[in-house]
N, C-alpha and C positions, 0 to 999 in steps of 0.2 A: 444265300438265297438261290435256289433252284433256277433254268433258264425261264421255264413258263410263270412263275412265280413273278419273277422281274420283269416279266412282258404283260403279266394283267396289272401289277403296281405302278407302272410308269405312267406318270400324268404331269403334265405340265403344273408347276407350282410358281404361283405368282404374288407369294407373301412374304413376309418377313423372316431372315434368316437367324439364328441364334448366331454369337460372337465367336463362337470358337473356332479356330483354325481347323483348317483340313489339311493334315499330314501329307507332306511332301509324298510319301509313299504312296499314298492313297489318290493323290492328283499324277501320280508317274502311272499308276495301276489303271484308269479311268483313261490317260493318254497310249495307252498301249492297245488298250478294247482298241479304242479309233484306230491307231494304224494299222491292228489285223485285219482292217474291215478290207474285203474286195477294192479292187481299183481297177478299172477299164485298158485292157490292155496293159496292165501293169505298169503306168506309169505314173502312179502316187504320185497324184496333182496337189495334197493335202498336205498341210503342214499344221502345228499345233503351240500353240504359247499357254500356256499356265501363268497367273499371275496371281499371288500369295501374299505382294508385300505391301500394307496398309496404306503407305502414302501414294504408291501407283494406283495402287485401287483407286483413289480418292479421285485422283486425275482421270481416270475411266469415267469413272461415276459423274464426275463434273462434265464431260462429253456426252455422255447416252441419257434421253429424257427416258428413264426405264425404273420399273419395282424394283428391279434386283440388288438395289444399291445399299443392305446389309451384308450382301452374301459375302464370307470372307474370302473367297477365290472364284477368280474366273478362269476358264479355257476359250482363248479365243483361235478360232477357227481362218485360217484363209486356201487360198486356192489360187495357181499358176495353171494360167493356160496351155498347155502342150498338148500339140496335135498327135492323138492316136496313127490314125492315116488318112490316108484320101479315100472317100467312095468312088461308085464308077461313075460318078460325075463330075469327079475331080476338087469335090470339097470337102474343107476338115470336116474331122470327124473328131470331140473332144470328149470326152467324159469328168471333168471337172465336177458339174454338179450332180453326177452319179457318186462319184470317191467321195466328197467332202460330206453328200445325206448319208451315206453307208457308217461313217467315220463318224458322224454326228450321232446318230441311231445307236451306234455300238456304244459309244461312252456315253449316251444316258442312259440305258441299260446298265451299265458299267456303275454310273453315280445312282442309280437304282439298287442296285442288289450290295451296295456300302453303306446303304441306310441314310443316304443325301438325297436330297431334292432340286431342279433343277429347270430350265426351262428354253427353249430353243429358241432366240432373240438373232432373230436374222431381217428382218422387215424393218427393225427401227437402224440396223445397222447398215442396211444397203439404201435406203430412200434418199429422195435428193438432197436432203440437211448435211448429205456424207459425214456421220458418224463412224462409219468405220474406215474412211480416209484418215481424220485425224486421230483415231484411236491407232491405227497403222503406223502414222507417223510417229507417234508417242512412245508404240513399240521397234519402231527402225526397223519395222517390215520391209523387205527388199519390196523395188518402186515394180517390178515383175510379178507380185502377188497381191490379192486383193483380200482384206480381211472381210470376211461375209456372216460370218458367225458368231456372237458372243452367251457361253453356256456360263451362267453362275450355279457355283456349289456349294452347297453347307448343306447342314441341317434345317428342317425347317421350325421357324418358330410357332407356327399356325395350323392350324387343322388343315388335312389337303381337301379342297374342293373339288371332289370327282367330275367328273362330266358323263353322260349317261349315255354309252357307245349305240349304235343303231343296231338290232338285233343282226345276229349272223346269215340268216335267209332272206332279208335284205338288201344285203351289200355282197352277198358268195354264193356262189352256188356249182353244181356238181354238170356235167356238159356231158 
């Protein structure tokens, strides 16, 4: 699929997944989008876990009140705080949740243009129920990283439900 191609077709999908696995190749190809993405001062805050195998799934899914809970892989997403540098008022400066959206953006484009569906689950993961504490735990996330992101992948089993973007003059315009 072409880049622009993959940028009008990505939409959030919030349905049922069909059973079949997604090839290690294809969750290694989706994890690589992400770590090309930009990092703030080059200090790739981001880190990435894939997770393929049925009864970890299960244990996921048993944690996050979420739709996703057909898809047969997930990439969950975390992020370590390290300070870029000091401004001239003497405070960090981080870009964490600059590298981890870049990283996130890149690999659903990435499970877009492999003919997967996918959907950016980071609200039920960070709210106070802390779901992605113990999804962290589960995975033996170093206690220094925060998981923030959980992206499930498959195929979808459902029609995708577009959403109806707000025309371009809008939202853009020429200065």
């Amino acid at each position: 699929m072409e880049l622009f191609e993959a940028i009008a077709a990505r939409h959030s999908y919030r349905g049922k997944y069909q059973p079949e696995p997604v090839p290690r190749e294809d969750l290694q190809r989706i994890m690589e989008a992400g770590l090309a993405a930009p990092s703030g001062c080059n200090k790739q805050t981001t880190s990435l876990i894939a997770v393929d195998d049925p009864a970890l799934l299960s244990e996921i899914y048993g944690i996050m009140d979420s739709f996703c809970s057909t898809a047969p892989a997930v990439i969950c997403v975390t992020t370590k705080r390290i300070v870029a540098y000091k401004d001239g008022w003497g405070n960090d400066r981080c870009y964490g949740v600059q590298d981890y959206s870049a990283a996130i953006e890149n690999m659903l484009l990435a499970i877009t243009a492999l003919g997967y569906a996918s959907c950016w689950i980071e609200g039920h993961v960070t709210d106070a129920d802390e779901q992605g504490k113990r999804i962290a735990e589960l995975l033996q996330v170093p206690e220094d990283e925060a998981l923030i992101c959980v992206l499930p992948v498959g195929r979808p089993a459902e029609e995708m439900k577009l959403v109806r973007k707000k025309p371009f003059d809008m939202r853009a315009r020429f200065a």
